[in-house]
C-alpha positions as CSV (number, residue, x, y, z in Angstrom):
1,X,40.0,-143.3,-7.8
2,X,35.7,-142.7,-7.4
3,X,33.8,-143.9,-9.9
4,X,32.3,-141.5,-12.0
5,X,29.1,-143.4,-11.7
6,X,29.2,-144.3,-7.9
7,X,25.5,-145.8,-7.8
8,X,27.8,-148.7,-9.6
9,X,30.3,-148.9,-7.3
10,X,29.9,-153.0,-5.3
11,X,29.7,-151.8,-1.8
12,X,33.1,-151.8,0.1
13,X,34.4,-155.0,1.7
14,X,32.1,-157.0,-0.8
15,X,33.4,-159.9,-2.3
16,X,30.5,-160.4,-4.8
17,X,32.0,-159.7,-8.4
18,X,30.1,-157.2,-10.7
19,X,27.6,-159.1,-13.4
20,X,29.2,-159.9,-16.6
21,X,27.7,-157.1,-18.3
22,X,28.7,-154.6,-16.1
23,X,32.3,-156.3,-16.1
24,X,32.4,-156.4,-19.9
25,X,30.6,-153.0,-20.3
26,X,33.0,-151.2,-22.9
27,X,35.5,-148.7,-21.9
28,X,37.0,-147.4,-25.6
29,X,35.3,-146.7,-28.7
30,X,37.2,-149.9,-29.8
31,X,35.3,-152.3,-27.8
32,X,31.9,-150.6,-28.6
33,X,30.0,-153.0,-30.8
34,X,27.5,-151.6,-32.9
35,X,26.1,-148.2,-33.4
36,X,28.6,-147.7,-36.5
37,X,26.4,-145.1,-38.5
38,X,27.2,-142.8,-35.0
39,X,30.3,-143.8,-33.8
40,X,32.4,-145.6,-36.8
41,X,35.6,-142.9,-37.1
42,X,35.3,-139.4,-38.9
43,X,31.7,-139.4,-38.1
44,X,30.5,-136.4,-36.3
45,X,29.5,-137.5,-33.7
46,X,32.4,-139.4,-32.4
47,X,35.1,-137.0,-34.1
48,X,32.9,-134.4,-31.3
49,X,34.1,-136.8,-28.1
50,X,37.3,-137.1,-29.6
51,X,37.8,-133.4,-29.9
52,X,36.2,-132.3,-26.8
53,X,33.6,-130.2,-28.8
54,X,31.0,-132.1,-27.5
55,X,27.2,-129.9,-27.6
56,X,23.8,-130.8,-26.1
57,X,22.4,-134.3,-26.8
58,X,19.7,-137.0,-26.1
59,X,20.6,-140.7,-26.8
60,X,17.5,-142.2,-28.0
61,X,17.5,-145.9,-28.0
62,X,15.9,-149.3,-26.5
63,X,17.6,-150.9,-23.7
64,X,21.1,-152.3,-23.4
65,X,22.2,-150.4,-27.2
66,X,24.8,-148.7,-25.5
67,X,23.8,-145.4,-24.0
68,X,25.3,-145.5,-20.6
69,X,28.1,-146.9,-22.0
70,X,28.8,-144.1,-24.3
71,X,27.9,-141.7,-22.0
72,X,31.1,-143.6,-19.9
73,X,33.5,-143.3,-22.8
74,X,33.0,-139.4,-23.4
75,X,33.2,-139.2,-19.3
76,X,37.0,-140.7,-20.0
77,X,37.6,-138.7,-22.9
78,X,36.3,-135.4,-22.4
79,X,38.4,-133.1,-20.3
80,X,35.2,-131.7,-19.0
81,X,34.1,-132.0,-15.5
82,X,31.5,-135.2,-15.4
83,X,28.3,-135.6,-13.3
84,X,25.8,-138.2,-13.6
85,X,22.2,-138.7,-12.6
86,X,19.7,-141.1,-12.4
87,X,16.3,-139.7,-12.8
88,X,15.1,-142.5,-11.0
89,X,17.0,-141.4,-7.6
90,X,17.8,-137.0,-8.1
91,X,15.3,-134.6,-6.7
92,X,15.1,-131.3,-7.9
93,X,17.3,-129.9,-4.8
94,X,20.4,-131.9,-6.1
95,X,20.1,-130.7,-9.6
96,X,20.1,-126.9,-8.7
97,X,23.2,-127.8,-6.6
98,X,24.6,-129.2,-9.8
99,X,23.7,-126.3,-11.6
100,X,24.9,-123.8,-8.9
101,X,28.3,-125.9,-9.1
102,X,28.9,-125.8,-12.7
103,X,28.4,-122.3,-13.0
104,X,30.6,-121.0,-10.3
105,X,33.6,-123.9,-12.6
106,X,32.7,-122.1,-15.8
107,X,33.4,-118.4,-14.5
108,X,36.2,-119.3,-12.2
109,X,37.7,-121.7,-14.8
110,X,36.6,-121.7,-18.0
111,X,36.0,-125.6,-17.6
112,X,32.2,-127.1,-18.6
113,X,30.8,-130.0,-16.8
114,X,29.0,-132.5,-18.7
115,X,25.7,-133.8,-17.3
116,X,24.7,-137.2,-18.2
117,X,20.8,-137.9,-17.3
118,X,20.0,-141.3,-17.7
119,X,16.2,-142.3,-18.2
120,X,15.7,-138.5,-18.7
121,X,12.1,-139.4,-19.5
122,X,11.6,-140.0,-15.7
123,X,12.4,-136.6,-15.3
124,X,8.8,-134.2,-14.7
125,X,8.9,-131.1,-16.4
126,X,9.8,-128.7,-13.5
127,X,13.0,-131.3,-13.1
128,X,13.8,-130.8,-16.7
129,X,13.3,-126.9,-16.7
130,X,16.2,-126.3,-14.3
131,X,18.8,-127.6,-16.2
132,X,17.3,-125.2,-19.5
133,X,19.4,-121.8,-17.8
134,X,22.8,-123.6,-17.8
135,X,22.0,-125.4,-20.9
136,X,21.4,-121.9,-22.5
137,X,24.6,-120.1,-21.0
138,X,26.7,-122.6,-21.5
139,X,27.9,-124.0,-18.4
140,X,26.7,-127.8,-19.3
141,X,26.8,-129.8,-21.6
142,X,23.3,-132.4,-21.4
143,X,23.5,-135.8,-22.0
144,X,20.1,-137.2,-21.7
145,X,19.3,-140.9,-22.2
146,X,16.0,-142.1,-22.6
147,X,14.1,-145.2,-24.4
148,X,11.1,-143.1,-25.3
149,X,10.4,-140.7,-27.6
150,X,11.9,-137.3,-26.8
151,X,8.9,-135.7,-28.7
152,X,6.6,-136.6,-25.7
153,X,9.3,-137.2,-22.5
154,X,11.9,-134.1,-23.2
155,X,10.6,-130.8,-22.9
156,X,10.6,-128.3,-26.0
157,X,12.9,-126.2,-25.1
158,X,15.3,-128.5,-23.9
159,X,14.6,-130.3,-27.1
160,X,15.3,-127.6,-29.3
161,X,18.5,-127.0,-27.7
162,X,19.8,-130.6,-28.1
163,X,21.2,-132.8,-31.3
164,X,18.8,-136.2,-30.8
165,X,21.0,-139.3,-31.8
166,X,18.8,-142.4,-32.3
167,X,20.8,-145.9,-31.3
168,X,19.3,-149.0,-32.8
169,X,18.5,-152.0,-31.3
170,X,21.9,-154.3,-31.7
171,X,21.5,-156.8,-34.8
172,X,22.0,-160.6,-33.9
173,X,25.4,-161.3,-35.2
174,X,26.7,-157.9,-33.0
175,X,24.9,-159.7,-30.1
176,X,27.1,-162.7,-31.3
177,X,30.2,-161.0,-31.3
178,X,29.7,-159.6,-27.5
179,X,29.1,-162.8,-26.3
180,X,32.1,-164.5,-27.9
181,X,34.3,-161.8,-26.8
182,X,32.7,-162.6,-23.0
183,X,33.5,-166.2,-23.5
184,X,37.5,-165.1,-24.5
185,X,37.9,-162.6,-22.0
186,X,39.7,-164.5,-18.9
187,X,40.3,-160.9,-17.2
188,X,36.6,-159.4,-17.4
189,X,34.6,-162.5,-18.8
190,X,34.2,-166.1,-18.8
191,X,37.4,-167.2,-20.2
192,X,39.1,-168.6,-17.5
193,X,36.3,-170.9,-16.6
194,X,35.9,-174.2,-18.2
195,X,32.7,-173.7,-20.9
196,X,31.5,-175.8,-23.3
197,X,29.3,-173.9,-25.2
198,X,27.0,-175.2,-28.5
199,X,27.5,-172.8,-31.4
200,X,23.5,-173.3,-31.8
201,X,23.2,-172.6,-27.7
202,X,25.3,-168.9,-28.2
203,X,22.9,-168.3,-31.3
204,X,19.6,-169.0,-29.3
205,X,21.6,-166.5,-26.3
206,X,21.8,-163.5,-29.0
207,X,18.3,-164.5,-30.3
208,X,16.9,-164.4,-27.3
209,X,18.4,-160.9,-26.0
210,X,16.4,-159.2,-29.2
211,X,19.6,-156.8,-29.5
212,X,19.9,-156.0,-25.7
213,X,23.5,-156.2,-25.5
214,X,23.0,-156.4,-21.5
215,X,20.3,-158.8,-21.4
216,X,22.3,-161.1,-23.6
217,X,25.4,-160.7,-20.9
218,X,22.7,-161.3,-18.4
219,X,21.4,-164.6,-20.3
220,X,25.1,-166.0,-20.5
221,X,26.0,-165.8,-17.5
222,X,22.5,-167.4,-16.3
223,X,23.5,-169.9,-18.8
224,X,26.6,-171.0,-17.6
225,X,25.7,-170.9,-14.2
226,X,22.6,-173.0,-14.8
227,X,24.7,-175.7,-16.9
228,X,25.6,-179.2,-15.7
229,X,29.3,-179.7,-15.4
230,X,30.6,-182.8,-16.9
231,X,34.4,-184.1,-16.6
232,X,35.0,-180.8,-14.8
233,X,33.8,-178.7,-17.7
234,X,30.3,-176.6,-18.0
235,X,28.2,-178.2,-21.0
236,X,25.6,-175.1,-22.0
237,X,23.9,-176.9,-25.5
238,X,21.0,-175.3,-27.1
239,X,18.2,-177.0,-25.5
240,X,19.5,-176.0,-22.2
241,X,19.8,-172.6,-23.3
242,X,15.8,-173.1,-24.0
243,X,14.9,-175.1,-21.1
244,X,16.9,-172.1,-18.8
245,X,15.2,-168.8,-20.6
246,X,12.0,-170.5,-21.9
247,X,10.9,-167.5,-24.1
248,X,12.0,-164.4,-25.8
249,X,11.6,-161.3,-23.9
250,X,9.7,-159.1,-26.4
251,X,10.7,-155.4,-26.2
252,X,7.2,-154.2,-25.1
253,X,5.7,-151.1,-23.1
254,X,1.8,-151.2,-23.1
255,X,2.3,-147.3,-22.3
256,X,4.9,-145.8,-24.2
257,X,5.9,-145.7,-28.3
258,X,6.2,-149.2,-28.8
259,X,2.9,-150.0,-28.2
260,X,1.3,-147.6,-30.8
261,X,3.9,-148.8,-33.1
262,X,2.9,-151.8,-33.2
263,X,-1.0,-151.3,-33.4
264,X,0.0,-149.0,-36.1
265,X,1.6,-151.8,-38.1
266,X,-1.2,-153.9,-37.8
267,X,-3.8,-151.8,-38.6
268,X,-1.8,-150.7,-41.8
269,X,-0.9,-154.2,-42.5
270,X,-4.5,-155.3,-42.9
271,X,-5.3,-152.2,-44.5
272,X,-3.2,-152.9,-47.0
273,X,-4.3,-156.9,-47.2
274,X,-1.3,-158.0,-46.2
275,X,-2.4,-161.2,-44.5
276,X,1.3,-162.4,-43.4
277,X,2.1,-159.3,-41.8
278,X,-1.3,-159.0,-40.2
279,X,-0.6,-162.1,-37.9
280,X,2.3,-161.1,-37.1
281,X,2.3,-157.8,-35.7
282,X,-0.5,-159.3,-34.0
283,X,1.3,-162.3,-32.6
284,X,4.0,-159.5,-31.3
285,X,1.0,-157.5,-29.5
286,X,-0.4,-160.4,-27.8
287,X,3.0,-162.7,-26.9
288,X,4.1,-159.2,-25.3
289,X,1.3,-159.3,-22.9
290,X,-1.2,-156.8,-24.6
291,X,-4.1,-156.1,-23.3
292,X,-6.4,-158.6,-25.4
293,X,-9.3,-156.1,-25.2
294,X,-7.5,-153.1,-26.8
295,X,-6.7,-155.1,-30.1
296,X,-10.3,-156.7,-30.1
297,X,-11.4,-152.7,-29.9
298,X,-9.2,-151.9,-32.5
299,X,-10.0,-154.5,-34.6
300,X,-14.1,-153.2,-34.0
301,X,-12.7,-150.2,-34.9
302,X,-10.9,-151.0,-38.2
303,X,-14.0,-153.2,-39.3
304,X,-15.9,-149.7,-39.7
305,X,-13.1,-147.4,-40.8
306,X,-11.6,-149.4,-43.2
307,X,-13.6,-152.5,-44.2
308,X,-17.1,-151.0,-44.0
309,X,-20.1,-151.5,-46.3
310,X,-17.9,-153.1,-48.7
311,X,-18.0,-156.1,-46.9
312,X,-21.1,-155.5,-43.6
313,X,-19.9,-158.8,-41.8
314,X,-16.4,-158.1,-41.1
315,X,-18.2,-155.9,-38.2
316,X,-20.1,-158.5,-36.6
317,X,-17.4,-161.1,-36.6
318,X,-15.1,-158.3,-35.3
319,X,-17.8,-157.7,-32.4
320,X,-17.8,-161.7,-32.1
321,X,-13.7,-161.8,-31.6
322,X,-14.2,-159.1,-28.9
323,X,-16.8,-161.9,-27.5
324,X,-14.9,-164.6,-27.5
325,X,-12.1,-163.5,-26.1
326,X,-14.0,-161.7,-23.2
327,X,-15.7,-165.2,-22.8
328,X,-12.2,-167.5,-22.9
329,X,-9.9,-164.8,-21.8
330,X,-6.3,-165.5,-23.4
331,X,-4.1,-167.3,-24.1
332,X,-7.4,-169.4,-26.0
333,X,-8.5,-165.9,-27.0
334,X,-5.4,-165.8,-29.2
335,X,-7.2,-167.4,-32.3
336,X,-10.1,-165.5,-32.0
337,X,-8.6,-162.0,-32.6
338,X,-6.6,-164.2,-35.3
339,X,-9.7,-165.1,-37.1
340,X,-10.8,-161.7,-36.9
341,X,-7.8,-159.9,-38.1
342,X,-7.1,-162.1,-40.8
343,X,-10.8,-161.6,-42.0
344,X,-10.5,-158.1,-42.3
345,X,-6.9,-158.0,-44.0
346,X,-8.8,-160.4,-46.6
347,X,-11.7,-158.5,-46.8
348,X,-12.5,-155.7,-49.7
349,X,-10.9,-152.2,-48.7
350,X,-13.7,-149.5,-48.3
351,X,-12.9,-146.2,-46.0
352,X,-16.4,-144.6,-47.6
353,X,-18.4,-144.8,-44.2
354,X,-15.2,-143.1,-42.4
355,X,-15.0,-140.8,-44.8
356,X,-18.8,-140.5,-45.3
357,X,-19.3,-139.4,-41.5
358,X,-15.8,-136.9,-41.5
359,X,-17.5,-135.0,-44.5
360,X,-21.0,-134.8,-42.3
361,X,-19.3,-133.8,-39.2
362,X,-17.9,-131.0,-41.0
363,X,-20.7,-129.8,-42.1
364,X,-22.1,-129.7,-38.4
365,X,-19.9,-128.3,-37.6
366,X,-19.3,-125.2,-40.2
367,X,-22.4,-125.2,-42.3
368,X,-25.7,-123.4,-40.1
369,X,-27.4,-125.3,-38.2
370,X,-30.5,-125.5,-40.5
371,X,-33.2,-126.5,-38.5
372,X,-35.0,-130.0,-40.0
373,X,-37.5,-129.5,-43.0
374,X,-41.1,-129.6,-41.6
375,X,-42.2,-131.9,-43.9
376,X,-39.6,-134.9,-41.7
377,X,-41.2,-133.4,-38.0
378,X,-43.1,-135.5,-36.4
379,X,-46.5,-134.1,-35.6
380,X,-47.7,-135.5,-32.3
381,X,-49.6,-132.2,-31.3
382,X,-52.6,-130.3,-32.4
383,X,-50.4,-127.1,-32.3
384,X,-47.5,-128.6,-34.6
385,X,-50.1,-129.7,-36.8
386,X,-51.6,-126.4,-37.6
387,X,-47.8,-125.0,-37.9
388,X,-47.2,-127.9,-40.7
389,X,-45.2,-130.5,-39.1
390,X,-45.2,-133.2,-41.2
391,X,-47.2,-131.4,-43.8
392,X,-45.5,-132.7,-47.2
393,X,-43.8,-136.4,-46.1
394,X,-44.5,-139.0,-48.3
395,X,-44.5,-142.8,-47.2
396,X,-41.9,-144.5,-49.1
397,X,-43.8,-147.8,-48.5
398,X,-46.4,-146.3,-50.8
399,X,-44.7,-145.3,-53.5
400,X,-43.7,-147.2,-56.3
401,X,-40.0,-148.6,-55.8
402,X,-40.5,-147.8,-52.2
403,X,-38.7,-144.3,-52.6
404,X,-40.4,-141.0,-52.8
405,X,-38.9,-138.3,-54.4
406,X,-38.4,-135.9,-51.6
407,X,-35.4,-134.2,-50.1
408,X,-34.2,-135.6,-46.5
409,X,-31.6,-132.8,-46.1
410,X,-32.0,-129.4,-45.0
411,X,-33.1,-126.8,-48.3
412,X,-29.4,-125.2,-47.5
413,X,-27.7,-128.6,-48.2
414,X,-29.7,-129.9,-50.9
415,X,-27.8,-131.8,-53.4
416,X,-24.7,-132.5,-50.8
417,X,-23.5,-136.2,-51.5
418,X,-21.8,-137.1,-47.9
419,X,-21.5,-141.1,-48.9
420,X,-19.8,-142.2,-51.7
421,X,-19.5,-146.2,-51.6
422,X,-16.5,-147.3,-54.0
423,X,-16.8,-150.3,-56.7
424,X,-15.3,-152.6,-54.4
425,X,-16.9,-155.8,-52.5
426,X,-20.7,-155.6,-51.5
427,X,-20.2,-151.1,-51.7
428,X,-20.5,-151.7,-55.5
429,X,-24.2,-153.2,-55.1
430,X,-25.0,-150.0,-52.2
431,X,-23.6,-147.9,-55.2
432,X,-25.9,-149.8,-57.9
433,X,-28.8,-149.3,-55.6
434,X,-27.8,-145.6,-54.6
435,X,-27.9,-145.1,-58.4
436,X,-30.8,-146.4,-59.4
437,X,-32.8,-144.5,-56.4
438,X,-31.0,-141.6,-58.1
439,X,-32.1,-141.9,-61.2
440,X,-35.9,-143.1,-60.2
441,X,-35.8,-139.6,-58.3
442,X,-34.4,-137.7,-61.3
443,X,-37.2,-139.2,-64.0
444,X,-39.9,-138.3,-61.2
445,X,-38.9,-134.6,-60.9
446,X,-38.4,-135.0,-64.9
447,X,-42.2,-135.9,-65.7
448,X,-43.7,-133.2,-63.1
């Protein structure tokens, strides 16, 4: 019998076997590990396989949580006709041939064919559009799987006509029990080969994986092929399990979701002076390979928006991070945008410049452009002399306090307060100062 999936069909006459995680991929809902708040029994979704009643959906998830293997199980349960693609190797003429296929089974049968797209996201939007008409009469059923957001890679309407199921990254001790189950399994897995494996070295395995079932497969096997063998028996400890993977693959796309989750985190985190969390979320952006120059640019960028005037040197040293670490490069960049990030989750909280600026732009923007007051134009002719540029300005450095009381804004504006500087850090001496030059202003106009 054909694979329903015949890209993963070895080639004929090879003796290589399949990898382990291809070999221990699940085939019922009772070998599926993880993914419980979807697939545990009476829940809808899986009571929908079961029944055959399955509808429209995108499987949402980050690699090796069980998509394609799902999509597998409903192809062996569903009585529906099964077609998959990878968006990686269809063109737009084999879809429509799909398409053309499943509609002629529906009206000569009655029988739906289910269409399992995996990495739908690789899809362009044309590719997507043609399976919309089948979708919409009926004749398919879509089973799109993707590790980005469908918000962005699914179009609209194809959206709107599916149920999105999210599948979580697998937690450590499900890693665990995937592994253990390889090692016991003398059909499918490792268990009729002579292992000795360290509790601590199968921890560090489903560690490692950061809930990627098949990466931690992958990381076994490696393992176990990489491990000494001693009296006729394969000794895998823990600091051989190191020595083979030497680091954690972080789950990391500098393009997609991840990576504005992350700067997201960080840049709440030190907005809400949370110094631990700070260093981490950066430690995730920079040990995933980020560029160094984008977090230095956001850190510049935070200093302003969020630290401001209540503390005017979280800018520069932000500036000086982006420095140094376009001077050293990374990794010894790493401390630098450290410095800087833990400065400004420590620093006093001020958005007043950010909001300051929002409130003028808006006014720019909506208000009339008024043009400026004469008495602020600059009079470098004989002509804008006699039509009263400059007539009225006052010197602030000759006045008493050095502030004159005269209105900088247009007559229309008068009176608009754009900046308002809080009570916290060096903002509550701008404030005091602001205040004072305020009231100086208001005892002038008082006495005239």
């Amino acid at each position: 019998m054909s694979s329903l999936f015949p890209d993963d069909d070895p080639p004929a006459g090879s003796g290589a076997p399949a990898p382990l995680a291809e070999r221990m991929r699940p085939r019922t809902f009772d070998e599926f590990v993880g993914q419980e708040e979807l697939l545990a029994p009476g829940r809808p979704l899986r009571q929908a396989i079961e029944r055959d009643l399955l509808q429209s959906i995108i499987l949402w998830g980050p690699p090796g949580t069980g998509k394609t293997t799902l999509a597998r199980i409903i192809a062996e349960t569903t009585k529906a006709k099964f077609v998959s693609f990878s968006a990686v190797l269809s063109g737009i003429k084999e879809i429509r041939d799909v398409m053309s296929e499943a509609e002629r089974l529906r009206r000569g049968t009655g029988r739906r064919t289910i269409v399992f797209i995996d990495e739908i996201h690789r899809f362009n939007r044309a590719q997507q559009d043609a399976f919309l008409p089948r979708v919409e009469a009926g004749d398919i059923v879509l089973i799109g799987a993707t590790t980005e957001n469908p918000s962005f890679e699914v179009n609209a309407a194809l959206l709107s006509r599916s149920k999105v199921f999210v599948l979580r990254g697998l937690t450590p001790d499900e890693v665990q029990a995937i592994l253990e189950r390889a090692l016991r399994d003398s059909e499918r897995g490792l268990g009729g080969d002579a292992v000795d494996l360290d509790p601590d070295a199968l921890r560090a395995v489903a560690l490692y994986a950061n809930g990627d079932a098949r990466a931690s497969l992958g990381l076994l096997e490696l393992c176990v092929g990489a491990a000494p063998i001693v009296a006729g028996r394969r000794q895998v400890s823990a600091e051989r399990v190191q020595q083979t993977l030497q680091r954690k693959a972080l789950r990391y796309d500098k393009s997609g979701e991840e990576h504005f989750n992350l700067i997201s985190a960080l840049h709440k985190s030190m907005r809400n002076s949370d110094a631990d969390a700070t260093v981490y979320w950066l430690a995730r952006m920079v040990e995933a390979g980020e560029d160094p120059l984008y977090i230095a640019r956001r850190l510049v960028r935070f200093a302003s928006e969020d630290v401001g005037n209540a503390d005017p040197q979280a800018l520069s040293l932000a500036i000086a991070a982006k420095e140094a670490v376009h001077f050293m490069g990374m990794p010894e960049g790493n401390t630098a945008l450290a410095q800087a990030a833990l400065y400004l989750a420590t620093a006093p909280k001020s958005n007043a410049v950010y909001a300051a600026y929002n409130k003028a732009a808006e006014s720019a923007e909506k208000d009339v452009a008024s043009p400026v007051p004469l008495h602020l134009r600059n009079a470098s002719t004989s002509l804008m002399k006699t039509l009263d540029y400059g007539k009225g300005y006052r010197y602030a450095h000759d006045e008493a306090e050095a502030v004159a009381d005269m209105s900088c804004l247009p007559r229309e504006l008068e009176g608009r307060t754009f900046y308002q500087p809080t009570e916290r850090g060096f903002e509550k001496e701008i404030k005091r100062r602001l205040d004072g030059w305020a009231e100086i202003k208001r005892r002038r106009r008082t006495n005239e």
